[in-house]
C-alpha positions in Angstrom: 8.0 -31.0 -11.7 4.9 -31.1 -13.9 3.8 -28.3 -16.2 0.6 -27.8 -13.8 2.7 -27.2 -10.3 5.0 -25.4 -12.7 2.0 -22.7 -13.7 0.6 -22.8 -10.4 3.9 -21.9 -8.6 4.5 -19.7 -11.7 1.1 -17.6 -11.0 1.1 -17.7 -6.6 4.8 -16.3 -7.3 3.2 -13.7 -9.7 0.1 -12.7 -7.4 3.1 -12.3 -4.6 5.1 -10.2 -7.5 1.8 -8.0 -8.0 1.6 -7.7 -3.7 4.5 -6.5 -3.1 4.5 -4.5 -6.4 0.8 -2.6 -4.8 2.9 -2.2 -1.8 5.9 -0.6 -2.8 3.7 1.6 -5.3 1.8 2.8 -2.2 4.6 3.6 -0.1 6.4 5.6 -3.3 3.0 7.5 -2.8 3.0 8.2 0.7 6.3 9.6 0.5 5.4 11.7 -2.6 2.2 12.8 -1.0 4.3 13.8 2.0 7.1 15.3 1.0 4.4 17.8 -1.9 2.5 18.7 1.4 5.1 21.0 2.1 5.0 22.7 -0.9 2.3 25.5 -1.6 1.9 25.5 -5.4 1.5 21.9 -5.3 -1.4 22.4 -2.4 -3.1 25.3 -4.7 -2.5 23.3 -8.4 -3.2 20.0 -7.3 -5.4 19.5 -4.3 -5.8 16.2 -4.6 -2.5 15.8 -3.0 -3.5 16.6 0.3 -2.5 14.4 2.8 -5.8 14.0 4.0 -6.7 12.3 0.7 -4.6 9.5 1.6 -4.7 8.0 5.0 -5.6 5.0 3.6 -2.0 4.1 2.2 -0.9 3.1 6.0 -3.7 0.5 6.4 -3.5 -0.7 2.5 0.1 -1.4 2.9 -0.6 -3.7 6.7 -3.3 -4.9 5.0 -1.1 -5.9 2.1 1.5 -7.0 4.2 -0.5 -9.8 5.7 -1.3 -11.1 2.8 2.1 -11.1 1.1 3.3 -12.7 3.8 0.8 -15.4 4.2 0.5 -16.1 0.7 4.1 -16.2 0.0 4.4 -18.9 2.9 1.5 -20.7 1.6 2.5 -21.3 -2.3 6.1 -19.7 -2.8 8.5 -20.1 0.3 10.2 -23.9 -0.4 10.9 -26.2 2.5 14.5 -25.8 1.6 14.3 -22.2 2.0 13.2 -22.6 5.8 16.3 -21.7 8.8 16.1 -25.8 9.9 18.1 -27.0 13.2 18.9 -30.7 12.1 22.0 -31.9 13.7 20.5 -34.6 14.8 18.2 -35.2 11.4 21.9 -35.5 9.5 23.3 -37.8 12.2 20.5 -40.7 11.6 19.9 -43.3 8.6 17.4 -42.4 6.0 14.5 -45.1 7.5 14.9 -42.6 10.7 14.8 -39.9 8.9 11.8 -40.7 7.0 10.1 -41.5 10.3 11.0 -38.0 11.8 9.3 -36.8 8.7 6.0 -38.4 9.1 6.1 -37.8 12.9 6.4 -34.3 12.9 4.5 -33.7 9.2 1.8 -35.6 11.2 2.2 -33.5 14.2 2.2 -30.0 12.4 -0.6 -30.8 9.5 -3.0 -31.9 12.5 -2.3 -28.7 14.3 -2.8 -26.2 12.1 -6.3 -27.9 11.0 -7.0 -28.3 14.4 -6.6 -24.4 14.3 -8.9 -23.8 11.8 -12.4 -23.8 13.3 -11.1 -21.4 16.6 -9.8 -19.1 13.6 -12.7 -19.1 11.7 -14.9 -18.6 15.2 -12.6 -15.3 15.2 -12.5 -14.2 12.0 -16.3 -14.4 11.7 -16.4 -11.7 14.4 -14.8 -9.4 12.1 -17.2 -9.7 9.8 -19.0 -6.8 11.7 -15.8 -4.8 11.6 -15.1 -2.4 8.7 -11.5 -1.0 8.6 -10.9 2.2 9.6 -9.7 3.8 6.1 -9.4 1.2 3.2 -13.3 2.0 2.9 -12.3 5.0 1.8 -10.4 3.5 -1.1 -12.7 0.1 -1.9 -15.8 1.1 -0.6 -18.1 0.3 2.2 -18.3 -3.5 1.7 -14.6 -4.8 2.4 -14.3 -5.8 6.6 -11.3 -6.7 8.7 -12.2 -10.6 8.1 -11.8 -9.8 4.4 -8.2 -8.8 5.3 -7.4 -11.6 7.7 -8.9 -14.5 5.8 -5.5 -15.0 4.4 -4.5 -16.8 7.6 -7.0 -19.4 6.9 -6.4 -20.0 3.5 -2.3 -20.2 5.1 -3.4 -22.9 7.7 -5.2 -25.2 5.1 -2.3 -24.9 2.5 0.6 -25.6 4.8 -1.1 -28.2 6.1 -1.6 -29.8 3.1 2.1 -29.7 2.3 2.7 -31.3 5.3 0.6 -34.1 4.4 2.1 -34.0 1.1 5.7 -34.8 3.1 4.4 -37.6 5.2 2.4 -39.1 1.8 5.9 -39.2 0.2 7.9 -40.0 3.0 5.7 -43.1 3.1 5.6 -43.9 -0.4 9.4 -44.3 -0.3 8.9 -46.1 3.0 6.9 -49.0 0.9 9.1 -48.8 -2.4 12.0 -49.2 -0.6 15.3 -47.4 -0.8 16.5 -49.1 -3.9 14.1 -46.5 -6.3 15.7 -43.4 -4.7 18.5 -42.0 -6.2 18.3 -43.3 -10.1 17.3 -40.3 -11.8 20.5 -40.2 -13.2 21.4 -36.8 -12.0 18.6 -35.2 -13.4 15.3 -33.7 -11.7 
């Protein structure tokens, strides 16, 4: 792997890290805020620990959520970390195996772009639509397309790996089977 996919898989697992770091931090809060609620010195030293200070937490966790997930799909899950049903992908020779590849890399890349413009045709819809609470926290400007434009930036990256896939599954198509294998153990 070269020293610039190593940095950028190195920082997409790090903005993933900070994600899911922002969400757990805001959940830790909810339940604090909650469970001080009940507590009547805490309501009369420290108002700003009224609950209605922070209904925002529920929405900047889903909102988080989205992206964690989309992101970490897009730059951090592996292929070999996917749940794959390949009985029959084992059972074949590696030419048909490599033609499986670019059949269904083909197949996949070409869907989710085809996706893209109906995607974008609804996201830019929500760009009239404020959320219902993260205002409160980020101010007037942030929308419910800023929040769902993850998914685009998911369908274009996936994609692209899937194209990556086919490109090398043709490569070693055209070199032949006799340059696979001779790394000698190492990667």
């Amino acid at each position: 792997m070269s020293s610039l996919s190593k940095l950028f898989r190195t920082s997409a697992e790090a903005v993933a890290a900070v994600l899911m770091a922002s969400m757990f931090a805001t959940f830790i809060l909810q339940v604090l805020v909650r469970y001080t609620a009940r507590m009547p010195w805490v309501a009369e030293n420290m108002p700003f620990l009224q609950p209605a200070n922070f209904g925002w937490t529920l929405e900047f966790c889903l909102a988080v959520w989205v992206w964690l997930i989309f992101w970490g799909n897009s730059f951090v899950v592996r292929v070999e970390d996917h749940v794959t049903f390949d009985v029959l992908y084992v059972s074949v020779s590696p030419r048909i195996r490599r033609i499986f590849t670019i059949i269904t890399g083909l197949a996949v890349a070409i869907a989710l772009l085809l996706s893209v413009a109906p995607t974008w045709d609804r996201l830019y819809i929500l760009r009239l639509k404020r959320t219902a609470t993260l205002g409160d926290l980020f101010g007037d400007w942030i929308r419910m397309r800023d929040v769902y434009m993850i998914y685009i930036v998911f369908l274009v990256a996936v994609a692209a790996r899937y194209f990556w896939h086919v490109w090398q599954a043709l490569r070693e198509s055209l070199n032949g089977p006799a340059n696979s294998g001779q790394t000698g153990g190492q990667a």
